[in-house]
Structure formats: C-alpha cells, structure tokens
N, C-alpha and C positions, 0 to 999 in steps of 0.2 A: 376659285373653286365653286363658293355660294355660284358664280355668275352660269359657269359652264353647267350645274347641276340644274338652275331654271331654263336654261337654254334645253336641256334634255327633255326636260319634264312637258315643255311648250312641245317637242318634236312627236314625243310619244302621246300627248294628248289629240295634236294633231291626227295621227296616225290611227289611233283608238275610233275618234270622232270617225273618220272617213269610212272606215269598217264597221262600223255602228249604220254608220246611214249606207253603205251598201246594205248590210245585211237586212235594212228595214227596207228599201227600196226593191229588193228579192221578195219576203213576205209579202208585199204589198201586190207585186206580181202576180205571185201566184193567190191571192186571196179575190181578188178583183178579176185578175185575167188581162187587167189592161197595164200598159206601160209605162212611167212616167209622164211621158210627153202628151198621153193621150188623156192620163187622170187630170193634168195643168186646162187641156182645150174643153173638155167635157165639167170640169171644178169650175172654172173660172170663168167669169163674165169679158167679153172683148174689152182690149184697151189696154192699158200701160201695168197692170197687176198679172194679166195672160204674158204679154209679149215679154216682160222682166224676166217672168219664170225659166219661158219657155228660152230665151236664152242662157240663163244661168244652167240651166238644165244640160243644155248643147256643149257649152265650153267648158261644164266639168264632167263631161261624159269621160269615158276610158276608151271611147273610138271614135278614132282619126276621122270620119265621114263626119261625125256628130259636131268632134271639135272645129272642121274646119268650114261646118254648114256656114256659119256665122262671118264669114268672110268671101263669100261667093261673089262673083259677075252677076247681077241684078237678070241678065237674061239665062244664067244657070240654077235659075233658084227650082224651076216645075223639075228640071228633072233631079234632083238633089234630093227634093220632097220624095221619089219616084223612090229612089234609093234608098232616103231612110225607110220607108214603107216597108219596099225589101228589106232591108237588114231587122226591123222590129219583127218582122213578118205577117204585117195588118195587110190585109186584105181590102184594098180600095173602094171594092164593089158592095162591102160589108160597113164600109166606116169613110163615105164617100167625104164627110165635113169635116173629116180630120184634115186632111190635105190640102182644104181650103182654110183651114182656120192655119195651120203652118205656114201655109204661103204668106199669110198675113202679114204674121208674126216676122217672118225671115224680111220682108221687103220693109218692116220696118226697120228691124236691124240695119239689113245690110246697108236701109237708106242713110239711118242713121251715119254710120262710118264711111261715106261718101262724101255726103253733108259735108263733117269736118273736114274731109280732104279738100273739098269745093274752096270752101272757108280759108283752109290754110292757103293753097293755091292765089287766093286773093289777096291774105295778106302779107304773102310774100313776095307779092307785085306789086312793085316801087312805082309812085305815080312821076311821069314821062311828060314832060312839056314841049315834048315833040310828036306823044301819039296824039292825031289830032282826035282819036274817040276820048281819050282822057280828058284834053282838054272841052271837048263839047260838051262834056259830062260837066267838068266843075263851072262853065259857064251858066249848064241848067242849072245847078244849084241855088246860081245867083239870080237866078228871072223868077225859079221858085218862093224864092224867100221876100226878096226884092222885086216884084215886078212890075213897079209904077216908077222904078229909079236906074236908069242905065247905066252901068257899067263904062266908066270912061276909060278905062284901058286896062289890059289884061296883067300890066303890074300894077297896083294900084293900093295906095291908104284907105280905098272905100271896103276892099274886104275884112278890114277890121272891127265894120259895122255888122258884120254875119259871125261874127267869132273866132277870125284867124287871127295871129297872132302877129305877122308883120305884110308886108309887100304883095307876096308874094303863096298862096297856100301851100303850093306843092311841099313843102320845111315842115309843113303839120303832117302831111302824112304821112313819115319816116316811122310811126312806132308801128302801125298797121295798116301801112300800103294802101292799092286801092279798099280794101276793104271798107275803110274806113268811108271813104270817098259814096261808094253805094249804098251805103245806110244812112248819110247822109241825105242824099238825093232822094231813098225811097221813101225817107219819113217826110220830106219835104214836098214830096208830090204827090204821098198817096194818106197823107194825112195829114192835110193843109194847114189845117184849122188850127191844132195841137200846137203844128212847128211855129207858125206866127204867135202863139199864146208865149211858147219857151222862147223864143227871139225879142219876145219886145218884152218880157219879163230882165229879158239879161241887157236889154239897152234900158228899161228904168229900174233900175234897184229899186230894194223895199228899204226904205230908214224908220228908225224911228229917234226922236227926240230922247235926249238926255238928259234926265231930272238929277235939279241941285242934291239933292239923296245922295243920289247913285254917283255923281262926281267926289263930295266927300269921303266916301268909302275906298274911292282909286288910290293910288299911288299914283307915281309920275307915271312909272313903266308901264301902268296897267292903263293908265289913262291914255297915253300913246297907241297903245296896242288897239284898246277899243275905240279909239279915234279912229284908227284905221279901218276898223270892220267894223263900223258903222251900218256902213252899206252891204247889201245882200247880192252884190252880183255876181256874171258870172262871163262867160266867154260860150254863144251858143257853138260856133263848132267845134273847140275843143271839150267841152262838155260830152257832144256828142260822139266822139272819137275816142274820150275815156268810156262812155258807156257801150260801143264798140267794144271795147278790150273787154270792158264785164262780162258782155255776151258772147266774147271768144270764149273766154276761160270758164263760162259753166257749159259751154257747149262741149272743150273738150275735156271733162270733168268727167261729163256723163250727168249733169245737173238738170240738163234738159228735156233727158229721155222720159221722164215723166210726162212732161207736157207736149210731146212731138209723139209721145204713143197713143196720146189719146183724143189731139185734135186731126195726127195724119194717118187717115183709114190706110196708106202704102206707103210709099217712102217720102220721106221730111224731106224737103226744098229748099231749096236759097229762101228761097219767098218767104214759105216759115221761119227759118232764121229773122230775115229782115222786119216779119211783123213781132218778133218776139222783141227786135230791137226798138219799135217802136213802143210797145207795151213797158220796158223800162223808161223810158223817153216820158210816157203818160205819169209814172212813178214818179220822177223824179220831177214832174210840173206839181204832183200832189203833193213831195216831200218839202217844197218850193214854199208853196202855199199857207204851209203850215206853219211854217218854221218863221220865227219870230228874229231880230238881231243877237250876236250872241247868247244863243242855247245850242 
C-alpha cells in the first residue's frame, strides 16, 4: 500500500510539474513575445549549452513536428526549420538568425544520432580474413607501429609484440568488430608519437624494487600476489580495444554530446569520434605515468 501510494504521489507530481512549466512557459510567451526555442537562441551563447536546450526543448514539445525535428535526414533539416517557423509563426525576414542558429543546432543533433549509428554499424562488423580491405587495414597497423621490423607472415607470434593476444588478431576483435580495428589504426597513424610512447611502455614495464620492510609485512598469499604485479604492464592493442568500448559506451550515453557540440560547428564525424579515442589513449599514457607499482 506505502508502495502504491509513493508511486501515486511520484505520478501526480510528475503531472503537477509538467503543468507548472507549461503554464510558465505560456507567461513567458506572452511577456517577451518570443517562443521558447527563440528565448534558448537569443539567451544562450553557441555551443553545447544552446544545442542541449534547444533539443530538450524539441523532444518535449507536445507537437509532432517539434518532437520528430530531432530525428531528421541531415538533408531535411532547411526545410523542417522552414516548418517550425511556420507553425511558431516567426517571421524569417524579421528573425533571419534564428533559422541559422536552429540549423546549427539540429545538424548537430541529428549528427550526433548518426555518429552512433556509423559507430554501431562498425562495430557490428566482424573483422574478415578474407576481405582483403580488412586485412590491408591490420597489416597498416603493423608498419604503423613497427615499421623498421617486417612482418614475417600474416599468422604469426610477432603480433604479440603490438598487443594481440595470440597468432592470429582477427580473435581480438570479436567484442567490437572493425571498430576496434579503426581506432587502432587511426591513433597509430595520426598520432604517431603517443602510439610508440603507449607501445614501448607496454613492452618495458615500470618495476620497482622490494624493500625488506615491505616483505616482512606480506603474508605468503600477499607476497604471491604482489610478486606477480610487480610489473606494470599491459597489452597495447587490447588496451586499445577496451578503451574502444569506453568510447562506445559514453558516446551512446550521450556522455559526448558535451564535447562534440562544442568542438563540431555541424555534425560530429567518425573522425571526431576517433580523435576523441585518441584523447583517452593520451589519458591513459598520463594515468600510466603516474601510477607507481601496486597503488
């Protein structure tokens, strides 16, 4: 009973709230003259504070046009802006920057929600040891990383010197497809310096010595344990293919939109993506850095 009666109490507040902020949202109209969408473009400075609003604004509209702006064909967005116009009843020729500031907005959205389809599309594309773009792909990888040491054959124990895990890589990229595979490659090519910094960090671990002190204090088990992680290493491409999944899952979070509304003037790209994958990649060489044995 308690349960059903805060269940109510949540519905009716809900419901309270929503007719509260219409009825301030009416007020406001008529106090100003202008419309929600128009107070968010004229209030707010461009970038990821406008674009947030002006979305949230769209997808809890009560019309259908408003709600479904937000989900548009990238080449239906002028005339949708055209529409809402009409249906607010603003006058283009009176309020010509509104229409340019919406367009903004909407091509970042809708880029946004592409993006992740892009993204998912990728990585839910199994890498093919028979397409040969795949394979020229993880070949580059290896000239990237390696490129003073050739590749003796395309199964081989040398790729365990890049971070794979046996023979063979294609087995590594089962959790995230090609995906994985691309953010590899683009950190390796287009931020050379970095990738050989994290690659030769993970082929020499950091140790440090173990003073008679700190042996004393161990147990057996503990003494085991920290015998074993001694060393601070790590595996560069599966490293890089977990931090792949990091960058899926704030991307389709919405963890991103912050950062993709206010370095992409229109809509976010792979490319963004992938340097946002290299910007964790730089993280994790500083968290590397810092990090002492066993802390």
């Amino acid at each position: 009973m308690k349960h059903f009666l805060r269940m109510l109490i949540q519905v009716c507040l809900y419901f309270y709230c929503k007719f509260l902020w219409r009825c301030l949202k009416f007020v406001m109209r008529k106090l100003t003259g202008r419309c929600e969408l128009q107070r968010i473009c004229y209030n707010t400075k461009p970038g990821a504070s406008r674009t947030m609003k002006i979305e949230t604004s769209l997808r809890d509209s009560k019309s259908k046009l408003l709600q479904t702006s937000v989900s548009v064909h990238p080449d239906a967005i002028e005339k949708t802006i055209e529409d809402i116009m009409e249906l607010k009843k603003i006058n283009p020729d009176v309020n010509p920057q509104l229409g340019i500031s919406l367009q903004a907005c909407l091509l970042q959205i809708v880029g946004y929600r592409n993006l992740i389809a892009d993204v998912e599309k990728l990585r839910r594309e199994p890498y093919d040891s028979d397409n040969p773009q795949h394979e020229e792909m993880l070949l580059k990888l290896w000239k990237f990383l390696k490129p003073n040491t050739p590749l003796e054959s395309r199964i081989s124990k040398q790729w365990c010197e890049i971070g794979f895990q046996g023979d063979d890589p294609k087995t590594d990229f089962r959790g995230m497809g090609l995906l994985g595979l691309y953010n590899l490659q683009y950190f390796a090519e287009r931020d050379a310096t970095a990738a050989q910094q994290v690659l030769s960090d993970s082929l020499h671990p950091k140790c440090r010595d173990i003073t008679k002190e700190e042996i004393s204090k161990f147990s057996k088990a503990e003494w085991e344990k920290k015998r074993m992680d001694k060393a601070i290493g790590y595996s560069f491409a599966i490293v890089g293919i977990n931090i792949t999944d990091l960058a899926y899952n704030l991307l389709v979070s919405g963890a991103l939109k912050t950062h993709f509304y206010n370095i992409a003037p229109e809509a976010p790209t792979l490319s963004h993506f992938q340097q946002t994958f290299c910007y964790l990649m730089h993280d994790f060489i500083s968290f590397g850095s810092k990090r002492t044995p066993w802390t």
